[in-house]
Structure formats: structure tokens, C-alpha cells
mmCIF file of the N, C-alpha and C atoms, coordinates in Angstrom:
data_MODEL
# 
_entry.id   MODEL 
# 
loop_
_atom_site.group_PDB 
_atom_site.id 
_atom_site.type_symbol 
_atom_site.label_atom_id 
_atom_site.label_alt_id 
_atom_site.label_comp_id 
_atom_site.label_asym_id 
_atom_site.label_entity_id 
_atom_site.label_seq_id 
_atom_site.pdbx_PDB_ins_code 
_atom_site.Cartn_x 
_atom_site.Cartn_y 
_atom_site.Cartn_z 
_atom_site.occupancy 
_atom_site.B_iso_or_equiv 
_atom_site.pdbx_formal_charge 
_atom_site.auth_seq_id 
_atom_site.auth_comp_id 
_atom_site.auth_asym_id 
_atom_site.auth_atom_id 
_atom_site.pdbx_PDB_model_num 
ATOM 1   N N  . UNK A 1 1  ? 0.841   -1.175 0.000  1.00 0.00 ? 1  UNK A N  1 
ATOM 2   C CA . UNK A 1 1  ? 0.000   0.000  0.000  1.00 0.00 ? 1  UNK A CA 1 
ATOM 3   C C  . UNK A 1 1  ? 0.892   1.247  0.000  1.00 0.00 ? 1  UNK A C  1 
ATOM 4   N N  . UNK A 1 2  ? 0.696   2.144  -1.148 1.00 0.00 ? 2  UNK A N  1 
ATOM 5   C CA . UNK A 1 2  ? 1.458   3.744  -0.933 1.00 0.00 ? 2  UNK A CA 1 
ATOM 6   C C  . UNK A 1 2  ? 0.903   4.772  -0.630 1.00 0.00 ? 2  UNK A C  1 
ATOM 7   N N  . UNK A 1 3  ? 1.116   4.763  0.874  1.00 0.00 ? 3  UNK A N  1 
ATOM 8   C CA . UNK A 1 3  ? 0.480   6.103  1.962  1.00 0.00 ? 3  UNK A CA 1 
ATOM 9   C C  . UNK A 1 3  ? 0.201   7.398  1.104  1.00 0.00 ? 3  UNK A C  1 
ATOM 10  N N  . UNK A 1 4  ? 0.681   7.730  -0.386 1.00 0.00 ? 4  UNK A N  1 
ATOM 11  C CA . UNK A 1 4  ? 0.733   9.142  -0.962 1.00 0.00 ? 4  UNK A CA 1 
ATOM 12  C C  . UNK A 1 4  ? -0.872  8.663  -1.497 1.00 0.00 ? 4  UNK A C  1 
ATOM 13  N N  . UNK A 1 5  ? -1.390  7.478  -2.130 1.00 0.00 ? 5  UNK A N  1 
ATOM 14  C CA . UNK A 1 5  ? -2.477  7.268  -2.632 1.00 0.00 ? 5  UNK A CA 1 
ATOM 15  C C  . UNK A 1 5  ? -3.947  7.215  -1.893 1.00 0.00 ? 5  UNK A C  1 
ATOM 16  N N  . UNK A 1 6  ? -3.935  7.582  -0.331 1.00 0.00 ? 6  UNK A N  1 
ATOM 17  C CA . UNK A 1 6  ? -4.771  7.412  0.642  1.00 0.00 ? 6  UNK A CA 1 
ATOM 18  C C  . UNK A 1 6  ? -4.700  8.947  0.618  1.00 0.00 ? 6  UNK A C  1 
ATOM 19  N N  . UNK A 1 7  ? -6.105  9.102  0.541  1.00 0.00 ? 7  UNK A N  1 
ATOM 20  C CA . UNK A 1 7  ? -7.131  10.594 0.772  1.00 0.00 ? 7  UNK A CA 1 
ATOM 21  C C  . UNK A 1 7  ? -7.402  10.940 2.446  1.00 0.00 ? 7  UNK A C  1 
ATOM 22  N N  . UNK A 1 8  ? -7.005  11.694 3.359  1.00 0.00 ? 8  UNK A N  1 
ATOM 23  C CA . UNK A 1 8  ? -7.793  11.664 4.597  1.00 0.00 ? 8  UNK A CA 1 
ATOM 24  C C  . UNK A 1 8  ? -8.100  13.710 4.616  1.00 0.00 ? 8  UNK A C  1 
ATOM 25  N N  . UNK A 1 9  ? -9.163  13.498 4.954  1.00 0.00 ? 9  UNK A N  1 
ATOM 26  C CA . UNK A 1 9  ? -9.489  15.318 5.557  1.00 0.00 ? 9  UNK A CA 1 
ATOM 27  C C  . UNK A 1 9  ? -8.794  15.541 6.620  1.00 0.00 ? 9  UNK A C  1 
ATOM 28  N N  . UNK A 1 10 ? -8.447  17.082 6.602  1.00 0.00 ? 10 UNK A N  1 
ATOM 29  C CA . UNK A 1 10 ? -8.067  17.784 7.737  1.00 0.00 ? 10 UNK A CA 1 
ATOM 30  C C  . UNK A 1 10 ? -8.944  17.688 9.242  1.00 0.00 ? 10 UNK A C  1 
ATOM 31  N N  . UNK A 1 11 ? -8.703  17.250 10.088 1.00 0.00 ? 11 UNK A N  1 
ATOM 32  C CA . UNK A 1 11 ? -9.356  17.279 11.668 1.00 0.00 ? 11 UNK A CA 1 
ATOM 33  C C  . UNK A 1 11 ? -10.278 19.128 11.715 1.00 0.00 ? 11 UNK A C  1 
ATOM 34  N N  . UNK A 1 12 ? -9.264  20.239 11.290 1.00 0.00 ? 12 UNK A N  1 
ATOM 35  C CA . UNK A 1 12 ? -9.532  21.495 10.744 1.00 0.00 ? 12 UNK A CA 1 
ATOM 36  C C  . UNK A 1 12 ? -10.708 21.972 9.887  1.00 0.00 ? 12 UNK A C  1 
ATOM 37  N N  . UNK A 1 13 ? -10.658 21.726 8.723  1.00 0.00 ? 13 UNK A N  1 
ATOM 38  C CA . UNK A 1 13 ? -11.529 21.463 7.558  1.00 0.00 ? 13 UNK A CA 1 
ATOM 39  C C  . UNK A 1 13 ? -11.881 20.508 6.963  1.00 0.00 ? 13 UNK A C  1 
ATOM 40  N N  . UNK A 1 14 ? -13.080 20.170 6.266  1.00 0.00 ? 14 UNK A N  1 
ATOM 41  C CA . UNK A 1 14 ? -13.281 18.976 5.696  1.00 0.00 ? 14 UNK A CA 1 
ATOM 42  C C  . UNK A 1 14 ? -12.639 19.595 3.882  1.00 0.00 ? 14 UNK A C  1 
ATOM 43  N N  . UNK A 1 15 ? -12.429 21.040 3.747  1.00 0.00 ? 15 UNK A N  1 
ATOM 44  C CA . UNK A 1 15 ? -12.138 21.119 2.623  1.00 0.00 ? 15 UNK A CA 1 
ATOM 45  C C  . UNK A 1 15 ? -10.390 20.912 2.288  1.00 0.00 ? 15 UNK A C  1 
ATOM 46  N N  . UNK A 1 16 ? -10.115 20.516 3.467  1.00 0.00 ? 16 UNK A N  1 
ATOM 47  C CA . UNK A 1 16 ? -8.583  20.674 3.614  1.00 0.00 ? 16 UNK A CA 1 
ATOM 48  C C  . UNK A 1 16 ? -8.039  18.907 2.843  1.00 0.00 ? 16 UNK A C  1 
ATOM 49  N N  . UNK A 1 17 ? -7.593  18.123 2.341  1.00 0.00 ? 17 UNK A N  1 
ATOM 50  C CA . UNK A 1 17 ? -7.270  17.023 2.111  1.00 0.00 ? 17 UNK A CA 1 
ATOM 51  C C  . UNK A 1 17 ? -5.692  17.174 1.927  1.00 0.00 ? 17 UNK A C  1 
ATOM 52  N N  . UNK A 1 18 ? -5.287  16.177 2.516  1.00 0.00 ? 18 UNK A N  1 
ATOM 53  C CA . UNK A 1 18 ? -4.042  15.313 2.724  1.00 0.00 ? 18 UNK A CA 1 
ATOM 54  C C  . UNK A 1 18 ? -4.085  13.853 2.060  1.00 0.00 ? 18 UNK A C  1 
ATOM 55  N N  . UNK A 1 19 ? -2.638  13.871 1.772  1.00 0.00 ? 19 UNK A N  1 
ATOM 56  C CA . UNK A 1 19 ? -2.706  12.075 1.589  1.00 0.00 ? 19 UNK A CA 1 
ATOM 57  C C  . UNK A 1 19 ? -1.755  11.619 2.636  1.00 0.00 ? 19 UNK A C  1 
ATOM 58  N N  . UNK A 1 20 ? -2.152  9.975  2.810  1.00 0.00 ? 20 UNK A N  1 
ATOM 59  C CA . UNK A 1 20 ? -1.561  9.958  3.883  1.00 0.00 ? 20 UNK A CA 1 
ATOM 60  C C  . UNK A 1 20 ? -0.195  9.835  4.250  1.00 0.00 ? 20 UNK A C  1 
ATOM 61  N N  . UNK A 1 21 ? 0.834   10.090 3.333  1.00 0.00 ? 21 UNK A N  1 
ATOM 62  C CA . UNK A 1 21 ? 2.189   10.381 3.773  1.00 0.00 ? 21 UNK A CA 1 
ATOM 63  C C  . UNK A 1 21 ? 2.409   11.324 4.349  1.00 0.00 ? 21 UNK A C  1 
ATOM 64  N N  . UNK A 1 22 ? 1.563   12.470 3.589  1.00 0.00 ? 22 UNK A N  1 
ATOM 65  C CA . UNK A 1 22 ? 2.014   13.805 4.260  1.00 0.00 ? 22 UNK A CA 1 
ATOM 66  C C  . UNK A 1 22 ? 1.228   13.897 5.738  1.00 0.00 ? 22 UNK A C  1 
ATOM 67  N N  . UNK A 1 23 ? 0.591   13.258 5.589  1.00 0.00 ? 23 UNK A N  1 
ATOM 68  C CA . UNK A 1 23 ? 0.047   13.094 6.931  1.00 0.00 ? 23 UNK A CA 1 
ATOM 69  C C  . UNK A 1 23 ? 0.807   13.710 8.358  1.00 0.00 ? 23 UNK A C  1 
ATOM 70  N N  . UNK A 1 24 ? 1.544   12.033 7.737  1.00 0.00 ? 24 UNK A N  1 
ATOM 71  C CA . UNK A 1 24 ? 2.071   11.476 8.844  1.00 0.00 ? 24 UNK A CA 1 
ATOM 72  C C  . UNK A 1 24 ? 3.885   12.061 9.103  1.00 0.00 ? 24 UNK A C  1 
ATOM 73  N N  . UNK A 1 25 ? 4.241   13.430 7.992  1.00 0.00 ? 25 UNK A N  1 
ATOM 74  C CA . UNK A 1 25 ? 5.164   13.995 8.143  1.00 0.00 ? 25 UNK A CA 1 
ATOM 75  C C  . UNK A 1 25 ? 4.726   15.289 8.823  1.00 0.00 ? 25 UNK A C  1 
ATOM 76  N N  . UNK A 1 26 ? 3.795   15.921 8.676  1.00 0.00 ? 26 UNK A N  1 
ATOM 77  C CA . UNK A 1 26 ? 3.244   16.881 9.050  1.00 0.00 ? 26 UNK A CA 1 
ATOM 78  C C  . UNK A 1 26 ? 3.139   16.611 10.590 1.00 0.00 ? 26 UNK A C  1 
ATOM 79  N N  . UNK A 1 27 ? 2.466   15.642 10.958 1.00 0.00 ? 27 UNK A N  1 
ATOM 80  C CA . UNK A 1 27 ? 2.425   15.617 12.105 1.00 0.00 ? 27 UNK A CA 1 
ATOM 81  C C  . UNK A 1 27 ? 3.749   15.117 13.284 1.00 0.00 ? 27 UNK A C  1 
ATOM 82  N N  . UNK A 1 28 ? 4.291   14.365 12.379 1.00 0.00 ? 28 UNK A N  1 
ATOM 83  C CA . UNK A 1 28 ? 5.955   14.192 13.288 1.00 0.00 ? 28 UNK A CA 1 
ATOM 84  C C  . UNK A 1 28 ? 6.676   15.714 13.556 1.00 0.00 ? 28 UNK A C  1 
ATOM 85  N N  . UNK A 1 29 ? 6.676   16.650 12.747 1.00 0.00 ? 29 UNK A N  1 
ATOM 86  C CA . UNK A 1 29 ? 7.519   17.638 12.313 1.00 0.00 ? 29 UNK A CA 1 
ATOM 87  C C  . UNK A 1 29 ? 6.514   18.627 13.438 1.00 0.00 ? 29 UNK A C  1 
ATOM 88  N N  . UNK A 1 30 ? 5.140   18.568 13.458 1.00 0.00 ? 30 UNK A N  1 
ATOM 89  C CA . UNK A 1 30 ? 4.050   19.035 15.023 1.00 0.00 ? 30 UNK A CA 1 
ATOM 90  C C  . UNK A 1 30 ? 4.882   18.388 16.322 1.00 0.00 ? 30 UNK A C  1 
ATOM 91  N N  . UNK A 1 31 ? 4.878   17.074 16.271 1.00 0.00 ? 31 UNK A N  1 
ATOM 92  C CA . UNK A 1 31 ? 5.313   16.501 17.819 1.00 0.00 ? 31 UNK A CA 1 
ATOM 93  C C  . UNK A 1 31 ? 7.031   17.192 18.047 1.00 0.00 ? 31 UNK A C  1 
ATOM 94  N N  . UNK A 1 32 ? 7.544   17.165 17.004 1.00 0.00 ? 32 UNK A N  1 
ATOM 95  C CA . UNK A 1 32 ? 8.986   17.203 17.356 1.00 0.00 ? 32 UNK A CA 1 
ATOM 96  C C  . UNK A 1 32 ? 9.104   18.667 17.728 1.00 0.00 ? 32 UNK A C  1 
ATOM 97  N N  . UNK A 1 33 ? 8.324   19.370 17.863 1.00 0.00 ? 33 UNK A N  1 
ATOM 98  C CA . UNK A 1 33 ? 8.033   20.971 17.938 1.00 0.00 ? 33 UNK A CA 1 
ATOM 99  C C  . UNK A 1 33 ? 7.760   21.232 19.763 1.00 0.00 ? 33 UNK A C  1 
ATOM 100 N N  . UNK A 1 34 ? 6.616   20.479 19.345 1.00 0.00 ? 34 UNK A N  1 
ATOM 101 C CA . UNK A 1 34 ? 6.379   20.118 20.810 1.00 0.00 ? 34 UNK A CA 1 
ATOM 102 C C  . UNK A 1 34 ? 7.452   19.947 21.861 1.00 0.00 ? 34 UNK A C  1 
ATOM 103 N N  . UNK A 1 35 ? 8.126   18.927 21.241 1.00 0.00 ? 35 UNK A N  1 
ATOM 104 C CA . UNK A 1 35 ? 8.868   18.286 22.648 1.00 0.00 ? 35 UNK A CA 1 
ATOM 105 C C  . UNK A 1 35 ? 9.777   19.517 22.532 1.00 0.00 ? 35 UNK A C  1 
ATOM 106 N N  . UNK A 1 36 ? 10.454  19.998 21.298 1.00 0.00 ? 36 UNK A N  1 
ATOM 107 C CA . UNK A 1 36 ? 11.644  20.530 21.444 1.00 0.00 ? 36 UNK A CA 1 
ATOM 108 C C  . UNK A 1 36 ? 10.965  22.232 22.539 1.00 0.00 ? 36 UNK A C  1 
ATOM 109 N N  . UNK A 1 37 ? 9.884   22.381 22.810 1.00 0.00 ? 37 UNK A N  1 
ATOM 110 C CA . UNK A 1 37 ? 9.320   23.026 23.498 1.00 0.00 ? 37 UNK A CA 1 
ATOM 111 C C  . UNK A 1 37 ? 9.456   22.836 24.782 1.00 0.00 ? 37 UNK A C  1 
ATOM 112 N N  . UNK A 1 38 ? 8.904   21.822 25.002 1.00 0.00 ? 38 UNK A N  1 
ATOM 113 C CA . UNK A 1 38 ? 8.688   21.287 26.594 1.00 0.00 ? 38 UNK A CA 1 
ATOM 114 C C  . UNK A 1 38 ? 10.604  21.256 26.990 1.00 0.00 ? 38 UNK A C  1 
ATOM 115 N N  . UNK A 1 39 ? 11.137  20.949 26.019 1.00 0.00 ? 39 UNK A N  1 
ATOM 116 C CA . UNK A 1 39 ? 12.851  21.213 26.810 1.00 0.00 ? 39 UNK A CA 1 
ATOM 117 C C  . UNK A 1 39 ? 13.196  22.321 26.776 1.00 0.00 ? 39 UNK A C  1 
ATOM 118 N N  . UNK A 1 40 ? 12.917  22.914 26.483 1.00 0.00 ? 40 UNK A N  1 
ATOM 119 C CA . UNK A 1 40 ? 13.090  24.529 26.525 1.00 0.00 ? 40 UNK A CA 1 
ATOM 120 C C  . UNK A 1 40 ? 12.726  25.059 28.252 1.00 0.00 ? 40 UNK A C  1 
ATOM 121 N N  . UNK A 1 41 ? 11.158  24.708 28.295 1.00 0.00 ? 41 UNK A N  1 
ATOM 122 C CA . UNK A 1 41 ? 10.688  25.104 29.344 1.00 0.00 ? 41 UNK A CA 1 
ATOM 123 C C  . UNK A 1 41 ? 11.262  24.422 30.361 1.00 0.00 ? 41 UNK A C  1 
ATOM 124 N N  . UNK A 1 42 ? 11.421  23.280 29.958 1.00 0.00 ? 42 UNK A N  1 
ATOM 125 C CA . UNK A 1 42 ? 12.217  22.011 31.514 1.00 0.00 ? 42 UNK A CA 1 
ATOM 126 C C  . UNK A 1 42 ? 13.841  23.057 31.791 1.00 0.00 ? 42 UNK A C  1 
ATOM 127 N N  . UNK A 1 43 ? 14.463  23.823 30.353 1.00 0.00 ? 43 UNK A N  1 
ATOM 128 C CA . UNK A 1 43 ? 16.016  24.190 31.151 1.00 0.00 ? 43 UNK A CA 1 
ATOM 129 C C  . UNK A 1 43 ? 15.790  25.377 31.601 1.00 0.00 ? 43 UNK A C  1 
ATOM 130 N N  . UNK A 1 44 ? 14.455  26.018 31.557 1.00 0.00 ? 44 UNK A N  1 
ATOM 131 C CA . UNK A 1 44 ? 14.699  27.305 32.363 1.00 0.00 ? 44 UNK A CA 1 
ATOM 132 C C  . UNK A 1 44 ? 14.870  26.914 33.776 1.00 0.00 ? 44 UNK A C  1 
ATOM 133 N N  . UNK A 1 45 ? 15.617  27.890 34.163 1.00 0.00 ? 45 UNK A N  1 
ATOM 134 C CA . UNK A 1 45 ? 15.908  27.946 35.614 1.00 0.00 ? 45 UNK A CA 1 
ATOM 135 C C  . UNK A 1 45 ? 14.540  28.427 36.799 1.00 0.00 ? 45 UNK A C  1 
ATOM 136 N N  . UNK A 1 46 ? 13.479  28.779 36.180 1.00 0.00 ? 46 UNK A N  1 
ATOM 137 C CA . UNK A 1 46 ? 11.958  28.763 37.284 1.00 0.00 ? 46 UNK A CA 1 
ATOM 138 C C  . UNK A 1 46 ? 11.316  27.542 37.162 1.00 0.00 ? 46 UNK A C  1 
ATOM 139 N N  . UNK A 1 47 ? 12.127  26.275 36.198 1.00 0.00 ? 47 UNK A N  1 
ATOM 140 C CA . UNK A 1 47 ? 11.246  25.224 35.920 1.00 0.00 ? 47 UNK A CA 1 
ATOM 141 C C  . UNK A 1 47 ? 11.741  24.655 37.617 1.00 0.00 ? 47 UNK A C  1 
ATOM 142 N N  . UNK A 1 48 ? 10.379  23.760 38.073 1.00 0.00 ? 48 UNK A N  1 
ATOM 143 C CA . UNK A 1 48 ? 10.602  23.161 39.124 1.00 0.00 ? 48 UNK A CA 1 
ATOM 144 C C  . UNK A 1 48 ? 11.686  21.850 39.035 1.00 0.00 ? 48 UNK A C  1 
ATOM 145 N N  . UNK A 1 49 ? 12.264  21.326 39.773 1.00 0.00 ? 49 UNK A N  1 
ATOM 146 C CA . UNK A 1 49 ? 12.941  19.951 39.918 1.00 0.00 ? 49 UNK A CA 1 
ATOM 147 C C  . UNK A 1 49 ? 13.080  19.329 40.869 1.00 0.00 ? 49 UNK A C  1 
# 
């Protein structure tokens, strides 16, 4: 099966469409944002420990 040939809508819009590779890059490239966030906030020095 090639994830580029799978149709899914945006959670956002239903007029929005993805296939599902990009999906699933879009959303790694979201999480990795994330975390690289949450370490940010963990090395400030008001973060608790």
C-alpha cells in the first residue's frame, strides 16, 4: 500500500485534504516541535525539579 495514494481530511476542515504520507510527516515535524518546546521550558531555571 502507498500512503501518498490514501485521501484523509483535515481534523480542521473537511475542505482541507491530505494524503496519507504527508500526513504522517506533518504531524511528526508538530510533535517534534512540541517536545523541542517542553525542553526549553524544563532548562529554564523557574522550571521546578
Amino acid at each position: 500500500m502507498h500512503l501518498n495514494k490514501i485521501k484523509i481530511h483535515s481534523s480542521v476542515s473537511k475542505l482541507i485534504r491530505f494524503n496519507l504520507g504527508d500526513y504522517f510527516e506533518v504531524e511528526t515535524m508538530h510533535n517534534r516541535r512540541h517536545l523541542a518546546q517542553m525542553k526549553r521550558v524544563m532548562e529554564q531555571t523557574s522550571f521546578p525539579h
